[in-house]
N, C-alpha and C positions, 0 to 999 in steps of 0.2 A: 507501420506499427507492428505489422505480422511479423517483417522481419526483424526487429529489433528486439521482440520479442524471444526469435527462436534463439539470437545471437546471447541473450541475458542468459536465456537454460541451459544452450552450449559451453556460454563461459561456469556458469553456477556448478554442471555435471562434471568440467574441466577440473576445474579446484576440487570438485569434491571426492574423483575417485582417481585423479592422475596424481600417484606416491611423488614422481619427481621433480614435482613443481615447487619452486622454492621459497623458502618463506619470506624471501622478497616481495616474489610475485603478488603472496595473498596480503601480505601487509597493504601493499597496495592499492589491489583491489576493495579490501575493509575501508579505506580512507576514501578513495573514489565515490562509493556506494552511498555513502554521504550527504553527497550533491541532490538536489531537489528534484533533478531533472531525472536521474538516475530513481531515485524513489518513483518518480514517477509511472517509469516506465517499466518498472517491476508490479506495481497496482496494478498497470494498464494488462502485464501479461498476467496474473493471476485472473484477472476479468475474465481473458480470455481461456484460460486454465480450464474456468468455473465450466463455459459450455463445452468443452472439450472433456472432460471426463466426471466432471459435478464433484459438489464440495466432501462427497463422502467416502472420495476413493481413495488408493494408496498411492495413489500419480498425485494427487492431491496435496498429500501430506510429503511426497517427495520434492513437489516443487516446492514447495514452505522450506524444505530442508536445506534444499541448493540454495537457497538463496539465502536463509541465516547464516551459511556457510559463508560466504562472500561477506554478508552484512549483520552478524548477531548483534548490532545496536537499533534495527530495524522493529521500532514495536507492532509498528500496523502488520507485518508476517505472524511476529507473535500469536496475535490477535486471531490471526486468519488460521494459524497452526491451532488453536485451540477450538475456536466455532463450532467446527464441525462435532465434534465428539458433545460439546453441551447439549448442540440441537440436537443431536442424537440420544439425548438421557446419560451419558457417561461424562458425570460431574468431577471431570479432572481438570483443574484450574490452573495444574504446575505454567503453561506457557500463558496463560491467562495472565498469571503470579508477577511472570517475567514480562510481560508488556508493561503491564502497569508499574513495575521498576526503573522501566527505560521513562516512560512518557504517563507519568501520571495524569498529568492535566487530561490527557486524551482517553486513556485509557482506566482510567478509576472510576467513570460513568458511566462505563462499558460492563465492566465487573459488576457493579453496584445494581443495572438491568437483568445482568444475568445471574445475578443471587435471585433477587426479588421474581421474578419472570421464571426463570427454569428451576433451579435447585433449592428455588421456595423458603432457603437460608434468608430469613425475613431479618435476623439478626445480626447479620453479614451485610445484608444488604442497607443497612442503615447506619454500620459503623464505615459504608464505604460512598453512602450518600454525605455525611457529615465532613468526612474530607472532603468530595469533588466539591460540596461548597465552600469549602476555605479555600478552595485549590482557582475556583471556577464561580463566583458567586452568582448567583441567579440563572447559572446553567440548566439542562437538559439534556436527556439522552432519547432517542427512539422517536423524535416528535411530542415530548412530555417532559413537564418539569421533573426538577429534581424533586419537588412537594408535592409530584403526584406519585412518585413513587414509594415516597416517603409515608404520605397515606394511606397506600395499599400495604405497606410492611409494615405499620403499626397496627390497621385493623385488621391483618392475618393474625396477629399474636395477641390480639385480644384487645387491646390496645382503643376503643372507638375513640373517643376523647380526643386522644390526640391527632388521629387519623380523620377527622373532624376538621380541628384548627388545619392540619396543612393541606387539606383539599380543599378548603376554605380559601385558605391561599393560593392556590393552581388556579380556583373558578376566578377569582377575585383576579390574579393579574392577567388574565386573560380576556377577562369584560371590560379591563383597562386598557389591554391592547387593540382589542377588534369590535369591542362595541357591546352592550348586551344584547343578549339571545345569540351571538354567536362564537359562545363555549362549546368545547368538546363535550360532544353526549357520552364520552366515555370517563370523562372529566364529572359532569353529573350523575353518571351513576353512580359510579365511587362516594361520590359526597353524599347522595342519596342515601347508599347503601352504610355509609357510615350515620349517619343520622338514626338508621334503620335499630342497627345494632348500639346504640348512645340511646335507646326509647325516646327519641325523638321524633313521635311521629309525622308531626305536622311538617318539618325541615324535611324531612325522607318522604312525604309523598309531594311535596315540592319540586324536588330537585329527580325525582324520579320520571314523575310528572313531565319535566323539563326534559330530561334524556331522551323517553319517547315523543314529545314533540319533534324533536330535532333527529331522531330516525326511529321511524314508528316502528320498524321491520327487527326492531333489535330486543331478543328473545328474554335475557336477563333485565334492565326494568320491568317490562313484563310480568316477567316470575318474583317479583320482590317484591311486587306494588303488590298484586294476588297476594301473596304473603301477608304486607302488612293491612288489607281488607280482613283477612282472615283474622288475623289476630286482634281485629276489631268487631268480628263475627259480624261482617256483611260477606258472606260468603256466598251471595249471587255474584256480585260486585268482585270478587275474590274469583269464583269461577271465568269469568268474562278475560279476565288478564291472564289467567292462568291456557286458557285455551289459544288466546294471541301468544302467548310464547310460545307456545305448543306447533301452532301455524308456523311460526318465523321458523320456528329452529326445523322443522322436517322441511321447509322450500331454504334448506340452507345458508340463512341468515347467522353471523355472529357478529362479532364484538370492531372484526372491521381490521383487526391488529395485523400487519405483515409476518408478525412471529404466530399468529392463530395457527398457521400450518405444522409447525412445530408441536407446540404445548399450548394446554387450557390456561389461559391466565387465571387469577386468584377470583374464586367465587362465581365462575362459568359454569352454567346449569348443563345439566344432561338432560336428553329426552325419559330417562328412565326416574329422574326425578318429579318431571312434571307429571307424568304416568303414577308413579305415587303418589302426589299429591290431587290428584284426578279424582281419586279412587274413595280417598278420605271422607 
């Protein structure tokens, strides 16, 4: 695989900086590239790319390059050519743009994570959930419904109501598929937390409730449940939760997400918040 690898960068760098190669040759090559097997093993080297000089380098984005060279119908390079810059806070979508032109079905739940998730474009992120569901019905991206994402970008924008109904929906087909009680607790806080902000309180210490059953260690129920104690002025009761997220979040506890390394996802506490609300 190593070497098929090196032989993919040698032909990629071939085409990309030898003037007198002809445009036979690359015609060629662009139609070859094609093949499954060939995609394949262009994934397989970018894999190895990744521990060879990591997703944030300029070898990085070179090898993206050679190979759209050979294959610019290729969306998953696309994909890989854009990543790095979002997880890095530089919300430039252009090749972003261009995958999801090639391979929508694939690539429009991709975007649709990385509106909602990094660039917080909550409104972006919902005109591009609405397609992956006509595209992809009852899809997912990241290990979560398309309805969970859906409900985080409604109740970013203010939105609880509806952010409500479709976490509703995420918990609900999920206790269909695996049983109840075992819903994602990050799936219950959200619904929690939407209930929270809808004044619903009895549904919001329910499903919050629920969250920290299913990981006690997780800082935000926590801080939300404290919250809605407070806002009911039991603020012993209020303190008690508010000190367990306090605990979690300084032995390192969060929300559990593979993208956590990157960016806060929506409505993730700081320890500088709980410290103000400590204080109160």
């Amino acid at each position: 695989m190593v070497k098929l690898y090196l032989w993919l960068l040698s032909l990629c760098l071939f085409c990309f900086n030898n003037s007198n190669a002809s445009a036979q040759e690359v015609v060629v090559s662009k139609i070859d590239c094609l093949d499954s097997k060939w995609q394949e093993s262009a994934e397989q080297g970018l894999f190895h790319a990744q521990y060879a000089t990591g997703y944030m380098s300029e070898e990085w984005q070179s090898h993206c390059d050679s190979l759209l060279h050979i294959c610019p119908n290729f969306s998953y390079i696309w994909e890989m050519k854009a990543m790095p810059h979002i997880k890095g806070g530089i919300y430039d979508f252009a090749s972003l743009n261009k995958a999801v032109s090639i391979n929508p079905n694939r690539q429009l739940p991709y975007r649709a994570f990385m509106k909602c998730i990094f660039s917080k474009d909550y409104y972006g992120a919902l005109l591009d959930l609405d397609s992956a569901e006509q595209l992809v019905h009852g899809g997912g991206i990241m290990d979560h419904s398309f309805s969970f994402y859906k409900g985080i970008s409604y109740l970013s924008i203010g939105k609880a109501d509806s952010a409500v109904l479709y976490l509703q929906k995420d918990v609900a087909e999920q206790s269909k598929r695996m049983g109840l009680g075992n819903e994602h607790y990050n799936s219950l806080f959200y619904l929690g937390l939407a209930h929270l902000y809808a004044q619903q309180t009895k549904q919001a210490e329910r499903y919050l409730l629920a969250s920290i059953k299913a990981y006690s260690k997780f800082p935000e129920p926590n801080y939300y449940l404290g919250i809605l104690y407070l806002q009911k002025n039991e603020r012993l009761k209020a303190k008690t939760y508010f000190q367990m997220a306090q605990s979690a979040l300084n032995n390192g506890y969060n929300m559990n997400e593979d993208n956590n390394i990157y960016v806060d996802y929506p409505f993730q506490i700081s320890a500088v918040e709980i410290e103000q609300v400590l204080k109160e």
